[in-house]
N, C-alpha and C positions, 0 to 999 in steps of 0.2 A: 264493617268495612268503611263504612262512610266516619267512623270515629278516628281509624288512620290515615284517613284520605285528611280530617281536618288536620288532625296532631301535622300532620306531613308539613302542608300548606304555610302551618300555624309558626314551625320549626324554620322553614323557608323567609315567612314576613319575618321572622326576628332576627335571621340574620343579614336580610337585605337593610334593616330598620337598622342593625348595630353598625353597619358598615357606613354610614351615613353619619355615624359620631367619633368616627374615628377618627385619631391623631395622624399627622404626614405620614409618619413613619408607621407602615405595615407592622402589628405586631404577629407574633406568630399563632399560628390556627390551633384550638384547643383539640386535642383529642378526639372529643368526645360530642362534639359540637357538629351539629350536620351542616354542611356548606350548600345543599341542594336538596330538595322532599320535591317530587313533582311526578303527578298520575299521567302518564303518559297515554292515556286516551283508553287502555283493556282494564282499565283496572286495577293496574299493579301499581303500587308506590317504587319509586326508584329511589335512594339517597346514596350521595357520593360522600366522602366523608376522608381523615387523616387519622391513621393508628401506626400509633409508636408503642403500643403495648403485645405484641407479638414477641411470644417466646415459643418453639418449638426443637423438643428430642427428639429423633430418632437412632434406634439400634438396631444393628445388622449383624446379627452370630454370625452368620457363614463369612464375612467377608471381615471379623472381629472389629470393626469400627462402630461407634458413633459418632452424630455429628450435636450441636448445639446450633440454633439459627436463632438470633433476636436482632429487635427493632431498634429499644435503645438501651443501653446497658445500666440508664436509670430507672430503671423498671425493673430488671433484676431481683430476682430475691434473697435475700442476705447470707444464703450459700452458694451462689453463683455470682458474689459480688467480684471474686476474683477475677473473672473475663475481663481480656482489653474494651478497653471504653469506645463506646461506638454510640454517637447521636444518629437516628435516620426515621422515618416512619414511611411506611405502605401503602398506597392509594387503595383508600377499597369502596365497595361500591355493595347496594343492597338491593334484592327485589323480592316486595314481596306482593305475592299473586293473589287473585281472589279465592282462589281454594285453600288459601292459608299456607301455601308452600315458601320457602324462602330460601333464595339462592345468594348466596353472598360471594365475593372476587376480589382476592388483595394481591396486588401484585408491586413488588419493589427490592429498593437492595439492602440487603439485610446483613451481618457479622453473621460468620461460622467459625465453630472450630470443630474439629474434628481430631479424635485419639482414640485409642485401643480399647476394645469394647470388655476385655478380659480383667482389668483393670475399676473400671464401671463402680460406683460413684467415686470411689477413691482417688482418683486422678482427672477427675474435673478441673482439678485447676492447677494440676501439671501441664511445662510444656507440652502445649498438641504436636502432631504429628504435620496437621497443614491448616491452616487459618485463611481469614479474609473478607470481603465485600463481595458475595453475590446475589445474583437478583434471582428470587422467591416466588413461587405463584402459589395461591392457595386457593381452592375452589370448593365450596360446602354447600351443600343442597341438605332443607332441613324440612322432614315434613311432620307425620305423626309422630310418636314415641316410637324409639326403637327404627326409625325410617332417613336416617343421617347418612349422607353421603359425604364422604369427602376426598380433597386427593392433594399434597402437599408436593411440590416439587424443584428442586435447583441442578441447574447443570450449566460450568461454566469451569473456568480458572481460579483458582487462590493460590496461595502463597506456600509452599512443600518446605517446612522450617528445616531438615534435616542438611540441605543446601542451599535454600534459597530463590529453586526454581520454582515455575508455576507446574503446577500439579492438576487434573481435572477430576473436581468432584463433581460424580452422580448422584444425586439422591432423589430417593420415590418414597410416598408414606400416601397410603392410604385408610382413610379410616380415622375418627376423632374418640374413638370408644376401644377400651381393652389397652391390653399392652401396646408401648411406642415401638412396633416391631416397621422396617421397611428393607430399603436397601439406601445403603452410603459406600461408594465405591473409589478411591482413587485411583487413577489411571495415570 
């Protein structure tokens, strides 16, 4: 513990250290780069941090939809390069306890689309049915092997391309292991 407690620390001086050499102009926050490491007094390390690397499926048989949700569409992988272009990233936040458990919280607005789950991969990169910017929460608790918790969720307004109006998607996904089975609903 005490070797993450330094990494943490260590993580933390180098970014107050680089912010100190910086140019007027803000550049933007790497990834992958932790903005905060600090032991909040039990033991746990806490890091806040920017991720633009979020891509999440979900598919819903009963309701024949899936959705696609990501961060930036420059991360994409060169079969889903087809998606509208959408720059954004996720506030996420890490803690990890002294029992070794790790709970991590991203939450932001993310590009969906959503189309015909019958269809599935073959129309990935046909017109969807309803598209858009909404905000995303993810919550993953990670302990031993095989002891992953997780729970993906958006519900809000996008964009119903058949007309134009706003259409409301539900979507739930629990679980980061086995099939992208959840629910994706429009209403």
């Amino acid at each position: 513990m005490l070797v993450k407690r330094f990494l943490g620390l260590t993580t933390a001086l180098v970014v107050f250290t680089a912010c100190g050499e910086t140019p007027t102009t803000p550049e933007p926050l790497d990834s992958e780069l932790l903005t905060v490491a600090a032991d909040p007094g039990n033991g746990a390390i806490v890091s806040h941090f920017s991720n633009d690397r979020l891509l999440l499926l979900t598919r819903d048989f009963e309701s024949d939809l899936f959705s696609v949700h990501y961060t930036d569409s420059d991360n994409l992988p060169p079969f889903l390069s087809c998606l509208p272009e959408f720059h954004g990233a996720m506030r996420s936040s890490t803690v990890e306890t002294p029992n070794e458990k790790e709970h991590d919280v991203d939450s932001g607005e993310v590009f969906v689309v959503v189309n015909r789950n019958s269809g599935f991969p073959g129309n990935t990169c046909d017109q969807p049915l309803a598209e858009g910017t909404i905000r995303l929460h993810v919550a993953v608790t990670r302990g031993p092997p095989g002891a992953t918790v997780a729970s993906f969720s958006s519900n809000g307004f996008i964009t119903d391309n058949s007309d134009g109006s706003d259409v409301r998607l539900h979507h739930l996904r629990k679980g980061v292991s086995g099939p992208p089975e959840g629910t994706v609903q429009l209403r």
